[in-house]
C-alpha positions in Angstrom: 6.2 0.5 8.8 7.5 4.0 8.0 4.3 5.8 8.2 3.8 5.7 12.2 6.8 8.0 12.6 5.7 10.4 9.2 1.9 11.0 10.7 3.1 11.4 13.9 5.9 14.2 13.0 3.4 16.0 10.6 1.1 16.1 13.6 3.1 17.0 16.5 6.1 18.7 14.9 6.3 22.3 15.1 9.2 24.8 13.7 8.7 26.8 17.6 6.9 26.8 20.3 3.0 28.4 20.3 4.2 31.4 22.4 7.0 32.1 19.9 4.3 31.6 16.9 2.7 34.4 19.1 5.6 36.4 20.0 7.1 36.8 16.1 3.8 36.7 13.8 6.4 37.3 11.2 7.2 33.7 10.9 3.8 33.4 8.9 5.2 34.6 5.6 7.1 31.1 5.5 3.5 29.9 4.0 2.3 33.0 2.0 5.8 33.3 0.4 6.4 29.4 0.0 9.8 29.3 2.1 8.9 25.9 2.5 8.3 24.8 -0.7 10.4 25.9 -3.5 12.7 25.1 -5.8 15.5 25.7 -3.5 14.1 23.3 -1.0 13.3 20.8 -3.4 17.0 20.4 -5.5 18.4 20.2 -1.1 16.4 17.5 -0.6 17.2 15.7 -3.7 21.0 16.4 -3.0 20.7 14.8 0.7 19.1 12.0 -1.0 21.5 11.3 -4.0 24.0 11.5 -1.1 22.0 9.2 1.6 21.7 6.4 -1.7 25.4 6.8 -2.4 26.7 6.0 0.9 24.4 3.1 1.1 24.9 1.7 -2.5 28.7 1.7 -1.7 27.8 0.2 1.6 25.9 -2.6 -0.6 29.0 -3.5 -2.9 31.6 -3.6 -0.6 29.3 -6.2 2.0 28.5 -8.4 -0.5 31.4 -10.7 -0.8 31.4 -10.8 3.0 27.4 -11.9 2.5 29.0 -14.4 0.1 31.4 -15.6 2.0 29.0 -16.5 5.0 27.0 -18.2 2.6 24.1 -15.4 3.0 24.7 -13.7 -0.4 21.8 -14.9 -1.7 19.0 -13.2 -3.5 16.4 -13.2 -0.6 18.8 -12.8 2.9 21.0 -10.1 0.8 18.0 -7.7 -0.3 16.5 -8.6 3.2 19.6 -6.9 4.9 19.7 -4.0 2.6 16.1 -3.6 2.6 16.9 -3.5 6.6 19.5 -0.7 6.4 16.8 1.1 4.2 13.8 1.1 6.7 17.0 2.0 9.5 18.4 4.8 7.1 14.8 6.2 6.8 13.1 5.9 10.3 16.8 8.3 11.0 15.7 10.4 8.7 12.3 11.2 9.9 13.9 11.3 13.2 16.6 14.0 11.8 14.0 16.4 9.9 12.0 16.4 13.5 12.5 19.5 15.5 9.9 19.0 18.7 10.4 16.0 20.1 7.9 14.1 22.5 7.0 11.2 24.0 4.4 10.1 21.2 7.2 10.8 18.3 9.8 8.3 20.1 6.8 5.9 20.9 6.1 5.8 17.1 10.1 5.5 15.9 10.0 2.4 18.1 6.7 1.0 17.1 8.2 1.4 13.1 10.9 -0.9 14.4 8.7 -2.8 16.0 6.5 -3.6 13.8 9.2 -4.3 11.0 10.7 -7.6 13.4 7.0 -8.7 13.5 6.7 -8.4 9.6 9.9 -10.1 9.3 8.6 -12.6 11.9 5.1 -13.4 10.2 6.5 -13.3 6.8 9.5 -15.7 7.1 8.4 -18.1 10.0 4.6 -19.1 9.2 5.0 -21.9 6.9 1.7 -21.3 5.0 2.9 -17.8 4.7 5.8 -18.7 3.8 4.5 -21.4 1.2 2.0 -18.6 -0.5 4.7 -15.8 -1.0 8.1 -17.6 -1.5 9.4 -21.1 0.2 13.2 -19.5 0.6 12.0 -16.4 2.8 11.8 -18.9 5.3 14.1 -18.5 8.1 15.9 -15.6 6.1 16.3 -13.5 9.5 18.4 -16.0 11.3 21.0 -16.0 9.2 21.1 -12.1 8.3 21.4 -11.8 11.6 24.3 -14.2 11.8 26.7 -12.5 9.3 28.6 -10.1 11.2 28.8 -7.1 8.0 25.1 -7.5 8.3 25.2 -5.7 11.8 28.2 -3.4 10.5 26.0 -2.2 7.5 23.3 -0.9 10.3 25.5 1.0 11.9 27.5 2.8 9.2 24.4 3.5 6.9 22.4 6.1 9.1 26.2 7.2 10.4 27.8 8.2 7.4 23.6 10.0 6.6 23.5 11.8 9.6 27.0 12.8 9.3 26.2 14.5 5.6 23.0 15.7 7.1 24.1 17.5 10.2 27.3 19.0 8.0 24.6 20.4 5.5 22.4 21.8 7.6 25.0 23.6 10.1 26.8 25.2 6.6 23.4 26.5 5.6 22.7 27.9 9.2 26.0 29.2 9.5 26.1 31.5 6.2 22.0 31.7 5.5 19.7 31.2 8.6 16.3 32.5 8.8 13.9 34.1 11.0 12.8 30.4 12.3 16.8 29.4 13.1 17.4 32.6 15.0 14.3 32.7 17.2 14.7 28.7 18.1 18.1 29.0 18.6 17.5 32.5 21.0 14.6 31.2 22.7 13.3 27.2 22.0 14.6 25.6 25.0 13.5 28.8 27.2 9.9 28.0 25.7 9.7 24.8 26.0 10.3 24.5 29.6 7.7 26.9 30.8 5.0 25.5 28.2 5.6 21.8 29.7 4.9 23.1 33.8 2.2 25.6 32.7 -1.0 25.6 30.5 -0.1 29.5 30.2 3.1 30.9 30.2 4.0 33.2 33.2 4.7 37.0 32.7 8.9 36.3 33.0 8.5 33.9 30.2 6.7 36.5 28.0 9.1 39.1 29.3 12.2 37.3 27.8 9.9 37.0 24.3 9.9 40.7 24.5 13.2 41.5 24.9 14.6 39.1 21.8 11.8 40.8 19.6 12.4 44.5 21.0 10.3 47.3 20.6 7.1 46.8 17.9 4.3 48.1 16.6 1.1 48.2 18.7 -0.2 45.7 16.7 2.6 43.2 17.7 2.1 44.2 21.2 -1.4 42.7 21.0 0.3 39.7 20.1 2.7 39.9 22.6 0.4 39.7 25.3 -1.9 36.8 25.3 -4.9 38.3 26.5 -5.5 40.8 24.1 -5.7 40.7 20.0 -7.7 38.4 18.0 -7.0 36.2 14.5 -7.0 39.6 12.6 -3.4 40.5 13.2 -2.4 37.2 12.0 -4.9 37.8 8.7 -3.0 40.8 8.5 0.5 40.4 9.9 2.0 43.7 8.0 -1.2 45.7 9.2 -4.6 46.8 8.3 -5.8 46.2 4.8 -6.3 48.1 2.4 -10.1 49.3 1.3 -11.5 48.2 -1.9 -14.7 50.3 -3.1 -17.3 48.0 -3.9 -21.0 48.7 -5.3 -22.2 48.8 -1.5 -20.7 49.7 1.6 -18.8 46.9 4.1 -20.6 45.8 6.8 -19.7 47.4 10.2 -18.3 44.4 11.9 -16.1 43.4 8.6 -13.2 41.9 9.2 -14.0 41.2 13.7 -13.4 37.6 14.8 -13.9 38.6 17.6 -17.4 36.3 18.1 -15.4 33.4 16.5 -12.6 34.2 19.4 -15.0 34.5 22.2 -18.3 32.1 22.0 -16.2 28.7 22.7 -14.6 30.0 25.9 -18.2 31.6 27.1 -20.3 28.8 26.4 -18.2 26.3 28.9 -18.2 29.9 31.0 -14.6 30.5 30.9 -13.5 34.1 29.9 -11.4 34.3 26.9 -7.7 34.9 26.3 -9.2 37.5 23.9 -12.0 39.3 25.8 -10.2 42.5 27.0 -10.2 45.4 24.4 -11.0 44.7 20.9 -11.1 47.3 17.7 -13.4 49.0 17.0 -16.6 47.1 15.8 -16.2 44.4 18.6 -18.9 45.2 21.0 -21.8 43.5 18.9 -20.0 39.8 19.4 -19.5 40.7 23.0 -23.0 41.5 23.8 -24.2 38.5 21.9 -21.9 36.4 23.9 -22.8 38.2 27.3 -26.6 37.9 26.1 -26.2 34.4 25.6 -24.3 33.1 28.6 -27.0 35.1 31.0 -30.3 33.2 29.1 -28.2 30.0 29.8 -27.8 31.3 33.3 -30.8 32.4 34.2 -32.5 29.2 32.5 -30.7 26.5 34.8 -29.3 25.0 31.6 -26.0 23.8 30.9 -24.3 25.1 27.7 -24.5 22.7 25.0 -21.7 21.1 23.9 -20.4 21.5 19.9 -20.1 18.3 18.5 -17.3 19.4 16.5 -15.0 20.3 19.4 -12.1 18.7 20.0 -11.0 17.2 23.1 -9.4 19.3 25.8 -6.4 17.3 26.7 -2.6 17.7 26.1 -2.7 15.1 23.1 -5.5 16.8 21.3 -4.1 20.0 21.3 -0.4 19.3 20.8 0.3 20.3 23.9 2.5 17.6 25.7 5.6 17.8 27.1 8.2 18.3 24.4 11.7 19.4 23.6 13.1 21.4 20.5 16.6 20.3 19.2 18.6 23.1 18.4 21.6 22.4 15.6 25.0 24.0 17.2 28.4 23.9 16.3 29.5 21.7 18.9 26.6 19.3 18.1 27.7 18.9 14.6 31.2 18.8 15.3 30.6 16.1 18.0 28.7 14.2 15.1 31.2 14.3 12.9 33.9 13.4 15.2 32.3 10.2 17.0 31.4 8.9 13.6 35.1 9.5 12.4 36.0 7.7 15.4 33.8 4.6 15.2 34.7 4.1 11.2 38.3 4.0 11.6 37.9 1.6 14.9 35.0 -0.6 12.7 37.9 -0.2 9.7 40.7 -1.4 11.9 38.4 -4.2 13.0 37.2 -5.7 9.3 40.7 -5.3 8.2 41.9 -7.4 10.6 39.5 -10.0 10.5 39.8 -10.0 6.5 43.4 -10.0 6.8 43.0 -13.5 9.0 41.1 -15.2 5.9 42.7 -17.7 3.7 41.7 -17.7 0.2 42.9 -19.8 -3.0 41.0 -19.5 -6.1 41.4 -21.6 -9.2 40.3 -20.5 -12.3 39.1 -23.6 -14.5 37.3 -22.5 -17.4 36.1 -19.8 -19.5 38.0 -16.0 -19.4 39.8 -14.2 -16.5 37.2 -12.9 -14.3 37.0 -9.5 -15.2 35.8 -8.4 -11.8 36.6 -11.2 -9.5 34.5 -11.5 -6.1 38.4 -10.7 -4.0 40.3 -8.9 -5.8 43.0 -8.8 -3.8 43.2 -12.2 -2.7 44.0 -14.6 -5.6 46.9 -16.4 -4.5 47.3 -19.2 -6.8 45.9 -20.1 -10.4 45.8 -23.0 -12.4 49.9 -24.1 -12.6 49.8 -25.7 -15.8 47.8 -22.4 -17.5 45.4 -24.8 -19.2 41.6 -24.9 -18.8 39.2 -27.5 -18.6 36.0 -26.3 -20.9 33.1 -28.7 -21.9 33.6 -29.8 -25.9 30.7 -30.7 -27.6 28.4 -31.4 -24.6 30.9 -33.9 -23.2 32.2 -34.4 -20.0 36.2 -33.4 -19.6 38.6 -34.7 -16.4 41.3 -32.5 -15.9 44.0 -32.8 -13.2 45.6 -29.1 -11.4 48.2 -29.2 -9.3 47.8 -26.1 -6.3 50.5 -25.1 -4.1 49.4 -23.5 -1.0 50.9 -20.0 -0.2 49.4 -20.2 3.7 48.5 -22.1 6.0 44.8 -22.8 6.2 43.2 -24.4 9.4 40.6 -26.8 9.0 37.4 -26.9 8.4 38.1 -25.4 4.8 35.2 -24.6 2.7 35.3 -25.9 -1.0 33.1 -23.0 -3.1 32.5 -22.9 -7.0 31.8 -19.7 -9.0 30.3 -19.3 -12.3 30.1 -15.3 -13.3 28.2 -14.5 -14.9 24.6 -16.4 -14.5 22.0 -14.4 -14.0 19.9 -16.2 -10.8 18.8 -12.8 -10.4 16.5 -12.4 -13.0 12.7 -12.8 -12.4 12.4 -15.0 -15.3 15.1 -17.5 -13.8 13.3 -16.7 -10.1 9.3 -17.8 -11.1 10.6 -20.6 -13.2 10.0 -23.4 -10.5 7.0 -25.9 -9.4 6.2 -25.3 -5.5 4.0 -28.1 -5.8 6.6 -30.6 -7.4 9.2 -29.2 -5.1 7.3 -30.6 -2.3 6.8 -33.7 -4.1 3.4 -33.4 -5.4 3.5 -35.5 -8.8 -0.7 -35.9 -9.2 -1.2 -33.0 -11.4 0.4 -31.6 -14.5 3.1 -29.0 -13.6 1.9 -25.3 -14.2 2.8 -23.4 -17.7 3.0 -20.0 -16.6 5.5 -21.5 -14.0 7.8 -23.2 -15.8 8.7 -21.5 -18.6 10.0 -22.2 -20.9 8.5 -25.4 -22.3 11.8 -26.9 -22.6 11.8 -26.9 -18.9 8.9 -29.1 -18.9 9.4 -31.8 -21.5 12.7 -33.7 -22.8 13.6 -34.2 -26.0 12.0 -38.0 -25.5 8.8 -35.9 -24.6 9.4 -37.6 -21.3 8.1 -35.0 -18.0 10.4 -33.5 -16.7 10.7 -33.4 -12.3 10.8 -31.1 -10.8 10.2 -29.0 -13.4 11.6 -25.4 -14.5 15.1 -23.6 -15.0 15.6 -23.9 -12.1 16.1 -27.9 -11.5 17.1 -28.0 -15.3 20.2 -25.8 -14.7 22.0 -27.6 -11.5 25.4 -27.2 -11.9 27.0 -30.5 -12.2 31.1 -30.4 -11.8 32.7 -32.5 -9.5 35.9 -32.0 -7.9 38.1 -34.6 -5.9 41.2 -33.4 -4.2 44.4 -35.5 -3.2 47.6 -34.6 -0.9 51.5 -34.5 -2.8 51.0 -38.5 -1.9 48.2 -39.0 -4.1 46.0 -39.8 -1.0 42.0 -38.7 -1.4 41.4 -35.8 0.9 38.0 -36.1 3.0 35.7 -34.4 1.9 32.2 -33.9 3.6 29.2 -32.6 1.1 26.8 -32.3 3.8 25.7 -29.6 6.1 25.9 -27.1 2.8 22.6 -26.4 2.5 20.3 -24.4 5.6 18.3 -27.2 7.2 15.4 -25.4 6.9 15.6 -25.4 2.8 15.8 -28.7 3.3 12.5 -29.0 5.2 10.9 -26.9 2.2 11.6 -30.0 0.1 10.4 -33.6 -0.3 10.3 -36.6 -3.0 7.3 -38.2 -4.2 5.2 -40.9 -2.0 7.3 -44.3 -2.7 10.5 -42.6 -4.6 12.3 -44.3 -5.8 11.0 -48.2 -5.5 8.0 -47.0 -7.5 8.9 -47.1 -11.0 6.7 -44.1 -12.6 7.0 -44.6 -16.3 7.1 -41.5 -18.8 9.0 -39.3 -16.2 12.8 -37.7 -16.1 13.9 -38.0 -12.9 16.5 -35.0 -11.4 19.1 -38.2 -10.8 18.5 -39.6 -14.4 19.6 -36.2 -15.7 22.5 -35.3 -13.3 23.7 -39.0 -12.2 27.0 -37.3 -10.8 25.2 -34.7 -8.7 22.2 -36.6 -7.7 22.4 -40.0 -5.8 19.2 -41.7 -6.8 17.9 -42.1 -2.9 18.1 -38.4 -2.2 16.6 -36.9 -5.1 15.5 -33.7 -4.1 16.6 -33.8 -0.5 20.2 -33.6 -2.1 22.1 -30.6 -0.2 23.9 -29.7 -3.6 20.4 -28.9 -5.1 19.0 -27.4 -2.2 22.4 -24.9 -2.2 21.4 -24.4 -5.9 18.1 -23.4 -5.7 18.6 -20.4 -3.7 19.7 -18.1 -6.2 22.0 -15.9 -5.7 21.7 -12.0 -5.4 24.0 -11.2 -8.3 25.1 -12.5 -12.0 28.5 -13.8 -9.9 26.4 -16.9 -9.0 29.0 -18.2 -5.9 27.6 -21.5 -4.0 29.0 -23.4 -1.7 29.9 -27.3 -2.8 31.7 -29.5 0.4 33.6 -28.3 3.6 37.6 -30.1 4.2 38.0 -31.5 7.3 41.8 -31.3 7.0 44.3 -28.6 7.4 46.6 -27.3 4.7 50.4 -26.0 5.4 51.9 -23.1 3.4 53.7 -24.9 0.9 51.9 -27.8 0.5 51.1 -29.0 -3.0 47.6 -30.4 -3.4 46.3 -32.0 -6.6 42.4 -31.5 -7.8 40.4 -33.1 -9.9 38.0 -31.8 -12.0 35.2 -33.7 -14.1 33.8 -30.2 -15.9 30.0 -31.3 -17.1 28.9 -27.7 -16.7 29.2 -26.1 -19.9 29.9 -22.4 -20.2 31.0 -21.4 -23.4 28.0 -20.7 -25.0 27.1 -18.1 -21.9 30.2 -16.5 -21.9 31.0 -17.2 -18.3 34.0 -18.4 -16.6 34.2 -21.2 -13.6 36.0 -21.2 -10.9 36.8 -23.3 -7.9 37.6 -21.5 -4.3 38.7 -23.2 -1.1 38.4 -20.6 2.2 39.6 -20.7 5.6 39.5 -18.6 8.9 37.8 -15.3 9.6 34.3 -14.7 10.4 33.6 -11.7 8.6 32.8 -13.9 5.5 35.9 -12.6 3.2 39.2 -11.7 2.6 38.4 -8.8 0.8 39.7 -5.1 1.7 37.7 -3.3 -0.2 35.2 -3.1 3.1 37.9 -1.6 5.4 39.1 0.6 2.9 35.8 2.2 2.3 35.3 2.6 5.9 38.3 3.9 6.8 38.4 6.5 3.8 34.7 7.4 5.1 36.1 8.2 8.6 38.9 9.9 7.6 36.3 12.2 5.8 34.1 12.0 8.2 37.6 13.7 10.7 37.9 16.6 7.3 34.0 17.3 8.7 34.9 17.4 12.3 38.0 19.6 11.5 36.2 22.5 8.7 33.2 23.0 11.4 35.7 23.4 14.3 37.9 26.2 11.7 34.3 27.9 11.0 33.7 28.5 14.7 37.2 29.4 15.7 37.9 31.6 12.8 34.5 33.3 11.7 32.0 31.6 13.5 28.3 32.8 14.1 27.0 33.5 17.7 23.8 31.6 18.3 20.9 34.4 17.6 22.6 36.5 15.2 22.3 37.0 11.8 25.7 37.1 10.5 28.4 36.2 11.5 31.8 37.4 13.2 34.2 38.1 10.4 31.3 40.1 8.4 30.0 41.6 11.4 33.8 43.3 12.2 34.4 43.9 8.5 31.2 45.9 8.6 32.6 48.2 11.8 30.6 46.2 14.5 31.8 44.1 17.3 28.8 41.9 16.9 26.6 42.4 14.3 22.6 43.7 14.4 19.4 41.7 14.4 17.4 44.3 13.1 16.0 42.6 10.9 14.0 39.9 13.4 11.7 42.8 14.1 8.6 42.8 11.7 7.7 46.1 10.0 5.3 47.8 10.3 3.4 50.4 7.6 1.7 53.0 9.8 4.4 56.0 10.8 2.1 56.7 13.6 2.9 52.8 14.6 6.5 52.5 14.1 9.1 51.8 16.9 12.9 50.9 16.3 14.3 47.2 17.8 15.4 47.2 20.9 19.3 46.2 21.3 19.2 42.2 21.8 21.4 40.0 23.0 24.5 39.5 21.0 23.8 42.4 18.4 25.7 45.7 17.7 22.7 47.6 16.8 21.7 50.6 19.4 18.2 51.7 19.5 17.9 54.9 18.0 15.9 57.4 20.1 12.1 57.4 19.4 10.9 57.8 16.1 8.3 60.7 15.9 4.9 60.3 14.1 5.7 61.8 10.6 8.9 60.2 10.4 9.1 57.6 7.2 8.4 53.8 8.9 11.0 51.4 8.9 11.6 49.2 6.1 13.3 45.6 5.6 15.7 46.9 2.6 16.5 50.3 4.2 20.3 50.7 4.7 21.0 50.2 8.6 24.0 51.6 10.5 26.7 49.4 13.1 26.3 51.4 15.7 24.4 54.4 17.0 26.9 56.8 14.4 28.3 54.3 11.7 28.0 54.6 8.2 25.6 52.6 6.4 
């Protein structure tokens, strides 16, 4: 899924355009000095990263009571979403690190996303699929889709990274760019609209490469124009090499591409780019190649073609139509700004909607949650402060009285919680039958899938059905509520469970008029849970087998079909079967009511809000950075240090490669934006111009 976009960028990505390449051979000591690759670059990209995981780890914990609220915070539809904002957060990212954009590099970004829907298409709507891999990935997208912080979570993830990664990248090119950021920023866009009209750029275009470069050597100059030079000035970018004495002398045409440079162009009769005046040791290739062209001439035969040779077209030489993004200060401030903007509006928004939810918990058994799944939102607790544990394996009925502190609408949704259990673990996950589960009761249930043996045999040695910890640990607490009248409140147990994990389920041919001797059936062991004609098919099991995505196992249990006023007193009764004691866990019973984003927790639009207020900081330091001290696009340092220095702008000098020969040196023109005025011509003996030499402001300054 991710690696369209990757092959694509590592193909058609360049730092700048081929005639920049051309125009600044200096660029080619990125590679021979590793500017790339070091361990600078490596502890950056390990920073964005850390950062990037933070943002979407905090994402993760402040969505899932909204999940668990919708009744989507289970194991599979949770990691599905944040396995979602993952492949979003990285296709941005790829997207992000690209600098030459084309049509292929957007066709593959949206083939990644593409081909992710069908994955999640294939893998959680093909029932045999579906059957071989895991029965309750089935029809996961559907309701990940329908949970509203789902949706939030994809946009505030690659936000809130490309918000850290543009602020990051525009401090580093502010106060330490390179050769690369200066010429793209001086002349990408300039390049890349004469490349995309012509095969060849026209004179004006290399003109305006000249100027930003200046003055240079002779061997630059080669470079500068297109039809002259060869590979050997890019060999030897800082000029000829130096002689090694050997046992025997070098041959005469050491070190001449020039045959390499010519015989692909003559042999499809085409002159070359780099036939005009060589060095000195070029005329045997072009006498070969002249030779060679004539025989095919005067033969009447067409010029073989090399098998090796790639196709001339656009595509094949990375030649297409492109565009090079160039990072400004306005760019990253307008980043910064319209993600500020949209986290305090999506803030405002789940705020509101959390506010709107009704929520009364009741804590029943076991300790105080320690971290309870809303915080914030505990309005009433048990009145009589007593609990209502399991003693010795026995069932306990306890009475609670519950006053309501606001109204809450109908339909109310009646929730348990028991924190912690861990449905997470892969033990708990693998410890089922799929074969029993669909009510296949011919063959002996598998041992390496339910584990442990206890899961397969009772006590009585009678087989156990389904088998597993997973229809061995249904939690069995019943709860019956009644108005201040003492008059039963309707309740509805069905439509709980999704109706497609009910599909994924079935009883055995002729349950239950066909006695089966020797066999524990799941309404023998939980006759308060079960009803006998269900089995299986009951939605309270179904609910429970989909584990849930953390130890805070929350389920869902009935729905009220009758409103409750503030005020109101309500009585419940609880018959606790569920022992917890011996886990350490605590039990509690939640009704909710209102909202759709899943929760009435604030922890959500707390974090988003705190991230755009941030996010504004961002906006506000780039925006004081280009006001006060900013850098103009193509220089090297900026304002403050250029004035401090005695300059009104300050000097580029340094874009202009060096050269070694005194006989070759010429001083940088002034560019665009600099301080620096050219000296008057250097004469032959004069020392050449070096990087670290001490350079003046202006024509008279001091060093």
């Amino acid at each position: 899924i991710l690696s369209a976009p990757i092959i694509a960028v590592g193909v058609f990505d360049r730092d700048v355009m081929p005639q920049d390449a051309l125009n600044n051979p200096e660029l080619y000591e990125t590679g021979r000095l590793g500017l790339d690759l070091n361990a600078k670059k490596i502890a950056e990209t390990l920073l964005s990263a850390f950062m990037h995981s933070g943002a979407i780890l905090l994402m993760i914990v402040y969505a899932l009571p909204h999940f668990t609220g919708n009744g989507t915070g289970d194991y599979f539809t949770f990691g599905t979403g944040v396995y979602t904002w993952l492949i979003i957060t990285m296709n941005y990212r790829v997207a992000f690190l690209t600098t030459t954009w084309n049509w292929v590099i957007v066709l593959t970004l949206g083939l990644s996303f593409l081909c992710y829907v069908v994955f999640l298409l294939g893998y959680c709507y093909i029932r045999w699929n579906v059957s071989v891999f895991s029965i309750w990935m089935f029809d996961v997208p559907a309701h990940m889709a329908s949970t509203p912080i789902f949706w939030i979570g994809c946009l505030v993830a690659p936000a809130l990274a490309l918000v850290m990664d543009t602020l990051k990248n525009y401090i580093l090119l502010e106060f330490f760019p390179d050769r690369r950021d200066i010429i793209l920023e001086t002349g990408g866009k300039t390049r890349w609209k004469t490349e995309a009209t012509t095969e060849h750029p026209p004179e004006s275009a290399q003109k305006v490469g000249k100027e930003t470069v200046g003055k240079v050597s002779s061997i630059t100059a080669e470079i500068l124009d297109m039809s002259k030079g060869s590979s050997f000035v890019f060999d030897h970018p800082e000029g000829p090499p130096r002689k090694v004495s050997g046992l025997r002398a070098a041959h005469p045409t050491a070190g001449n591409t020039s045959l390499t440079d010519n015989v692909a162009e003559s042999r499809e009769g085409r002159h070359s780019r780099h036939s005009s005046a060589r060095t000195s040791g070029s005329g045997g290739a072009q006498t070969l190649q002249v030779q060679s062209a004539n025989a095919d001439a005067e033969a009447g035969t067409k010029p073989a073609e090399s098998v090796n040779r790639p196709w001339d077209s656009k595509f094949s030489q990375q030649a297409l139509p492109s565009f090079q993004f160039v990072l400004t200060a306005r760019v990253t401030f307008g980043v910064a700004a319209s993600v500020s903007l949209l986290l305090l509006i999506v803030g405002w928004i789940a705020s509101a909607l959390s506010d709107s939810v009704r929520y009364v918990a009741l804590h029943y058994d076991g300790d105080e949650p320690s971290t309870p799944l809303y915080p914030d939102a505990f309005e009433v607790t048990n009145s009589e402060n007593t609990l209502c544990p399991v003693v010795g394996g026995r069932s306990n009925v306890c009475e609670f009285s519950v006053k309501i502190a606001q109204d809450m609408p109908a339909p109310i949704w009646v929730d348990f919680s028991v924190d912690p259990f861990y449905q997470n673990y892969p033990t708990y996950l693998n410890s089922y039958s799929r074969q029993e589960l669909k009510g296949e009761i011919s063959s002996p249930p598998s041992l390496t899938k339910c584990t442990p043996p206890s899961s397969r045999r009772t006590p009585a040695n009678e087989r156990i059905f389904p088998c597993g910890l997973q229809a061995t640990s249904l939690f069995n607490d019943t709860f019956t509520f009644f108005d201040s009248d003492r008059k039963r409140l309707n309740m509805d147990l069905s439509g709980i469970a999704w109706k497609t994990d009910l599909e994924m389920v079935s009883n055995p041919e002729g349950y239950p008029d066909r006695p089966r001797p020797g066999i524990s059936w799941l309404f023998q062991r939980y006759p308060r849970t079960i009803p006998r004609q269900s089995g299986t098919r009951t939605e309270a099991f179904v609910v429970w087998l989909r584990p849930s995505a953390t130890p805070q196992t929350h389920k869902r249990y009935g729905v009220l079909h009758e409103s409750l006023a503030a005020g109101q007193t309500i009585f419940v009764r609880i018959e606790a079967n569920f022992p917890v004691s011996e886990l350490g866990a605590r039990k509690q019973l939640v009704l909710t009511a209102g909202g759709s984003i899943g929760g009435p927790d604030d922890g959500l639009s707390l974090f988003l809000i705190v991230s755009g207020i941030l996010c504004g900081v961002a906006a506000c330091v780039v925006l004081a950075i280009r006001l006060c001290c900013g850098r103009q696009q193509g220089a090297l340092q900026r304002r403050c240090v250029a004035i401090a220095n005695g300059c009104e702008e300050e000097a580029l000098a340094s874009q202009v490669r060096p050269t070694t020969n005194a006989d070759e040196f010429s001083p940088p023109a002034r560019l665009p934006g600099t301080c620096a005025t050219p000296p008057p011509e250097a004469p032959e003996a004069e020392e050449p111009h070096r990087d670290d030499a001490p350079r003046s402001c202006g024509s008279g300054g001091s060093p």
